[in-house]
C-alpha positions, 0 to 999 in steps of 0.5 A, a space after each residue: 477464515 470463512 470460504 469465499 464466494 466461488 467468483 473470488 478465485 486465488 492464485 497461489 505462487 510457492 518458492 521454497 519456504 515462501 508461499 504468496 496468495 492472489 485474489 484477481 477479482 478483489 482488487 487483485 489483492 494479496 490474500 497471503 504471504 507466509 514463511 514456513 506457514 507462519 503469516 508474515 501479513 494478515 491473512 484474508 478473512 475470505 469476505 469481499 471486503 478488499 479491506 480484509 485482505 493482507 495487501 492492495 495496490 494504491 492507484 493513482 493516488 495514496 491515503 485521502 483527497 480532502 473536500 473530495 475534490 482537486 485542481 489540476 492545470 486549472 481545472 477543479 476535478 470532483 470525487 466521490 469516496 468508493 468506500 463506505 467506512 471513509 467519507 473522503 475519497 481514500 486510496 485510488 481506484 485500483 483496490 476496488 476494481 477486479 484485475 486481470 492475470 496477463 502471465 503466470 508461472 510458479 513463483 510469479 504473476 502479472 496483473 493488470 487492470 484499466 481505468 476510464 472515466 467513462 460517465 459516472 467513473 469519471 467520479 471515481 478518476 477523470 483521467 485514463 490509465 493503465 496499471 500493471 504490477 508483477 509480483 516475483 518469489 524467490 526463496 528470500 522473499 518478493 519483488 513488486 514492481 508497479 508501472 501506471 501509464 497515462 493513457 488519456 489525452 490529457 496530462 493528469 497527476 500520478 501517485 504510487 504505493 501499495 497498503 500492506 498489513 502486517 501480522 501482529 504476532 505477540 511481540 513486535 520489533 520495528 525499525 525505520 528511519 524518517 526525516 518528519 512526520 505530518 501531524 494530522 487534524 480531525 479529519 485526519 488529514 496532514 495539517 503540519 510536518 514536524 520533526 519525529 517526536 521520540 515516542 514516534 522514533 524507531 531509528 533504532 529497534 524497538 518494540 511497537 506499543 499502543 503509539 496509535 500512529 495514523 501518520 505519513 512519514 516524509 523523507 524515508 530514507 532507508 529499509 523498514 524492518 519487522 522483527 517477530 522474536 517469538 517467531 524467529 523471523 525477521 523481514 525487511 522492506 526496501 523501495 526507492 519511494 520516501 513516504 512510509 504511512 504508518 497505522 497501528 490500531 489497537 493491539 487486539 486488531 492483530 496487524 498494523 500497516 507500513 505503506 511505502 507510498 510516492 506522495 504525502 496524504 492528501 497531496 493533491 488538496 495541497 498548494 504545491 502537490 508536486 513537491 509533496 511527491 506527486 508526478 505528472 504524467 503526459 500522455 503516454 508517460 509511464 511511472 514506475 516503482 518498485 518494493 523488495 520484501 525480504 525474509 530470514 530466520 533469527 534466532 527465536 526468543 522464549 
């Protein structure tokens, strides 16, 4: 890791076994989580690359918009892509904006940031918000909870998640349950829910390959659990959300990703968003979610 620039500060939480790292300034990005020193997510490089930090907020919508733009009650809504590396407006507004800290103490933190579609930003979201996101330890692991309120005149869509990259130790065991998987296109956007093919299927416990997963899985229903052997440590996600996009990149890479989101990819370029997972939120209206991650000791394979 290389020192980040001094305008990039971390704040860093402890309790018992847990240590947890914040960058405020990127994105209000969570640069570490580890269990006895031993990293659970990917640790940040120490660049001002969002995208190379451990886990970011997803605000207020998850994964791509296809043809960069939307509808909503009627009105067509162009966005430009805030990211250099996708063409396609990718993961809202928040990962790319500086938060501020509204609380802090040992083993907790509050975050905000506000979005408004002021003159150019209007390409970025034409709607106005308000995010806030409380991160609590505990001696087990950490409580999310992210609440988006409408702050504009208008009704606007809503999507909710976050982007966690995990570390990719040695050998790797993951679990989850999902009703289907989206098929995607070339563009990498869904083009067909589909039963989950066996090659696709950790119902039960099983070690992650080379599976090349870029897919939303729909109807999530239950934790999703990642077991490091040779680490002796074992960690599980619960959320009340039921789309888990999964990404596992070459092994070489050292992570692999399994967002919790409120929506499918692309759900807003969709005929019907809203049974895809999205909200609409009135004036004033407030989404809230919520995501435990929970670490134990197991016993440590040789």
């Amino acid at each position: 890791m290389q020192s980040p620039p001094p305008d990039l500060f971390e704040t860093h939480l402890q309790r018992g076994p847990l240590r947890l790292s914040i960058c405020p300034p990127l994105g209000g990005a969570i640069t570490r989580l580890a269990y006895d020193g031993i990293d659970l997510l990917r640790p940040w490089d120490g660049t001002n690359n969002v995208r190379r930090t451990g886990c970011f907020v997803l605000a207020p919508f998850s994964n791509r918009i296809g043809d960069a733009a939307f509808e909503h009650e009627g009105q067509r809504y162009p966005l430009r892509s805030l990211s250099a590396e996708h063409p396609l407006p990718i993961h809202g507004v928040a990962w790319k904006r500086a938060w501020s800290v509204t609380e802090q103490g040992g083993a907790n933190l509050n975050l905000h940031f506000t979005h408004r579609p002021d003159g150019e930003a209007a390409l970025d979201w034409p709607f106005a918000f308000e995010l806030e996101h409380e991160l609590r330890l505990d001696e087990q692991g950490v409580d999310l909870r992210l609440s988006l309120r409408n702050i504009d005149t208008r009704s606007m869509p809503a999507g909710l998640g976050w982007h966690p990259y995990f570390a990719r130790h040695d050998t790797c065991m993951l679990q989850f349950s999902a009703q289907s998987v989206w098929l995607s296109d070339e563009r990498n956007l869904p083009a067909e829910l589909k039963e989950v093919p066996a090659q696709w299927d950790f119902q039960q416990p099983r070690r992650l390959e080379s599976q090349n997963l870029d897919n939303c899985f729909v109807g999530w229903n239950g934790p999703a659990r990642i077991g490091w052997p040779g680490k002796g440590i074992e960690l599980t996600m619960t959320s009340e959300m039921r789309h888990l996009v999964v990404f596992t990149p070459p092994a070489e890479m050292g992570f692999f990703a399994m967002e919790p989101v409120s929506h499918a990819n692309n759900a807003l370029g969709m005929s019907d968003p809203m049974a895809n997972g999205m909200r609409t939120l009135a004036p004033g209206e407030v989404m809230r979610i919520g995501c435990r991650i929970s670490v134990e000791r197991t016993s440590r394979s040789r």
